[in-house]
C-alpha positions as CSV (number, residue, x, y, z in Angstrom):
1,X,17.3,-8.6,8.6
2,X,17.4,-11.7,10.6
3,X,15.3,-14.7,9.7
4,X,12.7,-14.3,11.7
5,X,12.0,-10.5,12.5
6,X,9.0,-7.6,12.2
7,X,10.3,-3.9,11.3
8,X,8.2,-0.8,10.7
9,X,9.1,0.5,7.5
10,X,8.4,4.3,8.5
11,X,8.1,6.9,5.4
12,X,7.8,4.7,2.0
13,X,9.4,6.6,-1.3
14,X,6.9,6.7,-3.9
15,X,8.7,6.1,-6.8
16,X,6.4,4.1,-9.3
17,X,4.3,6.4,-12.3
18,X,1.3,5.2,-11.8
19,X,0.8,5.6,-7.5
20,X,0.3,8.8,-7.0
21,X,-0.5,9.1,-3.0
22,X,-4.0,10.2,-1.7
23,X,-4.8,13.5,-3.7
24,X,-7.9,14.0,-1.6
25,X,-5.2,14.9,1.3
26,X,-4.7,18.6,2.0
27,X,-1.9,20.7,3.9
28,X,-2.0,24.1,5.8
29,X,0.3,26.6,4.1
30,X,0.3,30.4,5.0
31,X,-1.6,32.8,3.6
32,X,0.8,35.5,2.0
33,X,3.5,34.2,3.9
34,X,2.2,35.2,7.1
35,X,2.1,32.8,9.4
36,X,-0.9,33.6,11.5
37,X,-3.3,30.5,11.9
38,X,-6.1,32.7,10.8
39,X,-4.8,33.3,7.7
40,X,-3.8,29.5,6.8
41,X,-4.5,28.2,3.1
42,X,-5.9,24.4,2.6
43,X,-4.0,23.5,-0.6
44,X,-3.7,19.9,-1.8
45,X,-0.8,17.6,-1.0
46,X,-1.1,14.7,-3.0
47,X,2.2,12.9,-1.3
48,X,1.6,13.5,2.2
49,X,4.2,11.4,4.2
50,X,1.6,9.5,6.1
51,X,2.2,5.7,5.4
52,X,4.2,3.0,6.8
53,X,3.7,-0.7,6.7
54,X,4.3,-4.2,9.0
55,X,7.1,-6.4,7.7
56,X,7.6,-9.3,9.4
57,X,10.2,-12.1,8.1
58,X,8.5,-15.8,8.1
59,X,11.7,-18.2,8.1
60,X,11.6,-20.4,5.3
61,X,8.8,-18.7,3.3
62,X,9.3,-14.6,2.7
63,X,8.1,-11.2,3.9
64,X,4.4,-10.7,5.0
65,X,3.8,-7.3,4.4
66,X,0.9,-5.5,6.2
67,X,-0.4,-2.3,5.1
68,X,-3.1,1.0,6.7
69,X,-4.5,2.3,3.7
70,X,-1.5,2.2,1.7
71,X,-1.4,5.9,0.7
72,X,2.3,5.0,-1.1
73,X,0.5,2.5,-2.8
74,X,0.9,-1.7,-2.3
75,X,3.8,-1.7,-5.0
76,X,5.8,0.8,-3.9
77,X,5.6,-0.8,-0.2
78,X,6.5,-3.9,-1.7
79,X,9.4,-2.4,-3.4
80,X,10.9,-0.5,-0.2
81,X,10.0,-3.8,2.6
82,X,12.4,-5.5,-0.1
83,X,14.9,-3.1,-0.1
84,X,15.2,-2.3,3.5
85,X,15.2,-5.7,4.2
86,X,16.9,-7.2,1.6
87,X,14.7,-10.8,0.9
88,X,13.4,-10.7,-2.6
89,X,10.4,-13.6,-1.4
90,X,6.7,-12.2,-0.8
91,X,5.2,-14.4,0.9
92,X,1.9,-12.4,1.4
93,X,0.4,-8.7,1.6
94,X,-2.3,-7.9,3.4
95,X,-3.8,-5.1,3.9
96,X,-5.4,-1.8,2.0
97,X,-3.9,-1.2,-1.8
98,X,-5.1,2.1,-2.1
99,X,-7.3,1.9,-5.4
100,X,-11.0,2.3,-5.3
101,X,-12.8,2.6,-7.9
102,X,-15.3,5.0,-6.8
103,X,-12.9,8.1,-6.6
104,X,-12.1,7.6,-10.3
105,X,-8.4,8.8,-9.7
106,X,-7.6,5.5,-8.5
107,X,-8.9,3.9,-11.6
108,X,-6.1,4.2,-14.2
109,X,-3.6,2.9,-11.2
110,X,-5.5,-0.7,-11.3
111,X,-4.4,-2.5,-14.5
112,X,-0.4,-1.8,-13.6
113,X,-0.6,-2.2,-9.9
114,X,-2.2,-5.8,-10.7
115,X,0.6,-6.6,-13.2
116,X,3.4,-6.1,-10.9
117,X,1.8,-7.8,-8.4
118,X,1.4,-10.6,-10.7
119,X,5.2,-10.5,-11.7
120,X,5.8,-10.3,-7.7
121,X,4.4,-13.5,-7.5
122,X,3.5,-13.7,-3.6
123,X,1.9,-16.9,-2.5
124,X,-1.1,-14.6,-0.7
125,X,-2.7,-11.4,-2.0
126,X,-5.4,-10.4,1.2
127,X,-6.8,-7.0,-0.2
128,X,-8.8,-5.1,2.7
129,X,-10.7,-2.1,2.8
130,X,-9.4,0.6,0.6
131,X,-8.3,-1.9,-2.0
132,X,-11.8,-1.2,-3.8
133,X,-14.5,-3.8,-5.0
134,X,-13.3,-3.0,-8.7
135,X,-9.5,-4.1,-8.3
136,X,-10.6,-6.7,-5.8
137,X,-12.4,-8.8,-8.4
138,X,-9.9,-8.3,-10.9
139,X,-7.6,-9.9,-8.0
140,X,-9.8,-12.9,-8.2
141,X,-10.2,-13.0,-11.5
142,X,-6.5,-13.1,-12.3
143,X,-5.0,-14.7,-8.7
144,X,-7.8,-16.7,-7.7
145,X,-5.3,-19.5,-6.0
146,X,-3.2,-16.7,-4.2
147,X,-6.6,-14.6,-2.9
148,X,-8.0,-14.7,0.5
149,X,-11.0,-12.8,1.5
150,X,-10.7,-11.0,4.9
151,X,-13.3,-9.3,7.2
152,X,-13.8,-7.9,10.7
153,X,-12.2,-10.2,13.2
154,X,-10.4,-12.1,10.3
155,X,-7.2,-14.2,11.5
156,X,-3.9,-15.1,9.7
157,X,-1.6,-17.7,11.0
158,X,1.6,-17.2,8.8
């Protein structure tokens, strides 16, 4: 990657334990194998392919990563903007991490995906929607000097 550059990552593996996609997500499959659209199945499809992030090289400073939702889950995007890049430096992420708290399934993935962002060691953590208000605090409460609070109309000069 050049110094200073922006890539789409397109389809991010999901490759840590404890990310497990967007299990609310379902996926048409046919009924009996026929493949008449009356006769279509909703079954669930917990890794639907439906995430990509924003990378974009700062010179001198790292990747800012910027994330949808973040279906593949913050780390994992982290991981793959890395590799298909190939800087180590974070130099921020912004964007949705995937973990509220209210759907409960998200829960058990806050503790770890905090940790590794703690050994990732980013200058700026930005959590936005989806991130949930329950891993949100816990950002402050263990990041306070790299958190930033965003909102509507919210704008980042990297």
């Amino acid at each position: 990657m050049p110094r200073s550059s922006l890539l789409i990552t397109g389809e991010i593996p999901r490759n840590t334990s404890f990310e497990r996609g967007f299990p609310f997500q379902y996926a048409e499959k046919p009924h009996n194998g026929d493949d008449d659209e009356k006769n279509m199945n909703l079954v669930p499809d917990r890794l639907v392919k439906d995430d990509q992030a924003i990378v974009v090289n700062i010179r001198n400073e790292g990747l800012v990563i910027i994330t949808g939702c973040g279906h593949a889950g913050i780390i994992n995007t982290i991981n793959y903007a890395k590799q298909v890049t190939g800087i180590e430096k974070v130099y921020a992420v912004v964007g949705g991490f995937h973990l509220p708290a209210d759907r409960g399934v998200f829960e058990g993935a806050i503790d770890p995906t905090l940790k590794e962002l703690q050994k990732i060691d980013c200058n700026y953590i930005i959590p936005c929607h989806c991130t949930g208000w329950k891993a949100t605090a816990k950002i402050i409460d263990l990041m306070p000097d790299k958190f930033i609070q965003s909102a509507v109309c919210t704008t980042f000069t990297f």
